[in-house]
Legacy VTK file of the C-alpha trace (Angstrom):
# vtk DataFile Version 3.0
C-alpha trace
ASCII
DATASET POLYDATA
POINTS 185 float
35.963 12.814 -8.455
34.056 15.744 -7.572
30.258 16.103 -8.608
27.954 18.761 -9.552
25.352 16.791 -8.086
22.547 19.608 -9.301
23.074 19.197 -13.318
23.434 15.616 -13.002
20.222 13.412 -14.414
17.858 11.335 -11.784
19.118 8.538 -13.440
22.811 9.924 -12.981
22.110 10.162 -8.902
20.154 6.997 -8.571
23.260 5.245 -9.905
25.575 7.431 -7.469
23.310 6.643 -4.448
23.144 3.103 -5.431
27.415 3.478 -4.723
26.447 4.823 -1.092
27.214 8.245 -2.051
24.999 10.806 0.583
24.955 13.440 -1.808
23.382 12.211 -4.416
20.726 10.691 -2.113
20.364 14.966 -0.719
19.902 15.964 -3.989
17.151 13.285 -4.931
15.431 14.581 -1.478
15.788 17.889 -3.051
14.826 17.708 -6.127
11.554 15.759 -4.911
10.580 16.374 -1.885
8.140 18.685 -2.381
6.564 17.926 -5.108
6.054 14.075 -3.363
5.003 15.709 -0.427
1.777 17.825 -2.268
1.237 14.596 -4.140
0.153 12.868 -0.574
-1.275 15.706 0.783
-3.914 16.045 -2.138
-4.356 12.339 -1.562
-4.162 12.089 2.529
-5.700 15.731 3.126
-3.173 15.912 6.108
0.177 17.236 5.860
1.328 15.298 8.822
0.788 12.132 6.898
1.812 13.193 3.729
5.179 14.098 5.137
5.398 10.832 6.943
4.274 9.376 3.732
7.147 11.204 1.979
9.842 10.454 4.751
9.017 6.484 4.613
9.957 6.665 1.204
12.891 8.032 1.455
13.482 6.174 3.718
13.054 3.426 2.070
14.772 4.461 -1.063
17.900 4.712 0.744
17.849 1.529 2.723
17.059 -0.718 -0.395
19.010 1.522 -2.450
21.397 -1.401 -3.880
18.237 -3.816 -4.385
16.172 -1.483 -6.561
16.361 -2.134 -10.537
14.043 0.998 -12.108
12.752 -0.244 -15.285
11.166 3.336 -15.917
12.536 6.790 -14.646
12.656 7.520 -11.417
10.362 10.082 -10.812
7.670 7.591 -12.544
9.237 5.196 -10.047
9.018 7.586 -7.129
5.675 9.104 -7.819
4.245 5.409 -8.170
5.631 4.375 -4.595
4.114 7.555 -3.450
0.814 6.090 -4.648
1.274 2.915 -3.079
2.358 4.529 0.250
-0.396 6.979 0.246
-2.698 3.533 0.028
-1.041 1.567 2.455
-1.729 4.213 4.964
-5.466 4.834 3.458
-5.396 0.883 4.088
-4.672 1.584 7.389
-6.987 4.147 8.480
-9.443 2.165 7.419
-8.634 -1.237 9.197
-8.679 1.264 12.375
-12.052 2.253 11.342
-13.241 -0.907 11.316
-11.505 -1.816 14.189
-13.360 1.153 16.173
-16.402 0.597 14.915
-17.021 -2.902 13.224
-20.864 -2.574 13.388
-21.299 0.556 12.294
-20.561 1.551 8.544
-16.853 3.445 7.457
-17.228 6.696 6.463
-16.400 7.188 3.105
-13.058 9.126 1.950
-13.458 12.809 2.618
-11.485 13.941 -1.522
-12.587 12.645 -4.522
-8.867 11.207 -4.834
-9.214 9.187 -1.733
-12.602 7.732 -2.666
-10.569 6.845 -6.260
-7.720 5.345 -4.590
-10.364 3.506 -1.850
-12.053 2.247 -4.876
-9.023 0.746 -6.295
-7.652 -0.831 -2.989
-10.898 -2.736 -2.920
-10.755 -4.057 -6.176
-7.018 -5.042 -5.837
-8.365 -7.541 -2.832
-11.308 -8.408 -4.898
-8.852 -9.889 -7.235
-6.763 -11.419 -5.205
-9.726 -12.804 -3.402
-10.700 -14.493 -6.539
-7.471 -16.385 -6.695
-8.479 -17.688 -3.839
-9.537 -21.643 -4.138
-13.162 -21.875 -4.207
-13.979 -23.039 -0.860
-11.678 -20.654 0.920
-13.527 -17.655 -1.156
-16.562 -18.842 -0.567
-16.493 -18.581 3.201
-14.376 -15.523 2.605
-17.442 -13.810 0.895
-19.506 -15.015 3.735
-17.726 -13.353 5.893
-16.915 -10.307 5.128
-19.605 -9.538 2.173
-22.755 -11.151 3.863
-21.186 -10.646 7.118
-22.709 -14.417 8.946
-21.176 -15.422 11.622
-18.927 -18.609 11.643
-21.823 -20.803 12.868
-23.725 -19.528 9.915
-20.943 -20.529 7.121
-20.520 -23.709 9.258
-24.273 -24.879 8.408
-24.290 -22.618 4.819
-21.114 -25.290 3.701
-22.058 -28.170 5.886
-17.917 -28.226 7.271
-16.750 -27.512 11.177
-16.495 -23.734 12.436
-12.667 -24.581 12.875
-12.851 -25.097 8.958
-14.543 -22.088 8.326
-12.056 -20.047 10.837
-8.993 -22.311 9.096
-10.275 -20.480 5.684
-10.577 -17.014 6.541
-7.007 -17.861 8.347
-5.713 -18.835 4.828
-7.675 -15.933 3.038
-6.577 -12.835 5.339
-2.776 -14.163 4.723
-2.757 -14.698 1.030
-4.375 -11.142 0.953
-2.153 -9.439 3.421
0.762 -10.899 2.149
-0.216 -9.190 -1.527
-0.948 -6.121 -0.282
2.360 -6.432 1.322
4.110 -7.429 -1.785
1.498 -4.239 -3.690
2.675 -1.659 -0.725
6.700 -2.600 -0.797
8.205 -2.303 -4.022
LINES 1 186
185 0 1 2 3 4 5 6 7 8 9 10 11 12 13 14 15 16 17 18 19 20 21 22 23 24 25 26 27 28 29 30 31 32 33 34 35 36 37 38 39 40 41 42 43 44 45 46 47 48 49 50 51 52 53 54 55 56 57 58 59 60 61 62 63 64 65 66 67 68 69 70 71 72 73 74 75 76 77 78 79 80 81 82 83 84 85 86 87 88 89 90 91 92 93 94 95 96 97 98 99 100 101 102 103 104 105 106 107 108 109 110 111 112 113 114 115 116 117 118 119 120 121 122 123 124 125 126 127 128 129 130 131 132 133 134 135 136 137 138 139 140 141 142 143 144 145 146 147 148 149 150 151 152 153 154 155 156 157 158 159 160 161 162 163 164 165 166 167 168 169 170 171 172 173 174 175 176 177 178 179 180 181 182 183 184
């Protein structure tokens, strides 16, 4: 059966795509593309990100294209991902920062957009920091918010520095995996 791929609904290709057909995935890219691609870029300010932002999801799109269930359209769906792409990679950036230059202080977002979607990465691993059990967040908070060493938490919480170190073990996990589980729909 022979498509007119262009008058067919997002919905319509999804569906197709899902059935490994190519063509409806190229007419998805299509249809898309750009508009994804100045959705990062307003985010990323870099259009070589924002085009390696767009091509990861497409790429992922069609490799987990018989896993995904859409419960709203698919441009909500796509634009969404986007998002959480765009902030994966912010993510990034900044871990590099800090990796670069742990003592000094990270520069904040250059758009108004970035410092939004900063803002909300931080308060997604505030929360899940919070789930943490209260020990664990404790020395968490230590840490990284009143930045003492592990000697320090060791006689703040009267346990061993291998306790302390055990905790922030257990703390970076729970939140990577999260971020993993925000950053991969």
């Amino acid at each position: 059966m022979m498509h007119s791929y262009s008058l067919l609904s997002a919905e319509d290709l999804l569906q197709l795509m899902q059935q490994d057909d190519a063509e409806a995935f190229k007419e998805l890219y299509t249809r898309y593309w750009l508009r994804l691609l100045i959705s990062a870029q307003k985010r990323l300010q870099q259009r070589e990100a924002a085009e390696e932002a767009v091509q990861t999801l497409f790429e992922g799109l069609w490799k987990n294209r018989r896993q995904i269930h859409i419960h709203t359209s698919l441009e909500n769906y796509l634009f969404a991902s986007i998002r959480y792409i765009v902030l994966r990679m912010l993510y990034q950036q900044m871990q590099q920062q800090l990796s670069i230059d742990h003592a000094g202080s990270l520069e904040a977002p250059e758009s108004p957009e970035q410092q939004v979607l900063m803002k909300d990465l931080h308060q997604y691993i505030e929360q899940v920091v919070q789930t943490l059990p209260e020990r664990c967040r404790r020395v968490y908070q230590l840490s990284r918010h009143e930045f003492k060493t592990h000697k320090e938490i060791a006689e703040l919480m009267g346990i061993s520095e291998k306790t302390v170190e055990n905790h922030l073990t257990k703390a970076l996990q729970v939140i990577k995996t999260r971020l993993h589980q925000l950053f991969y729909l």
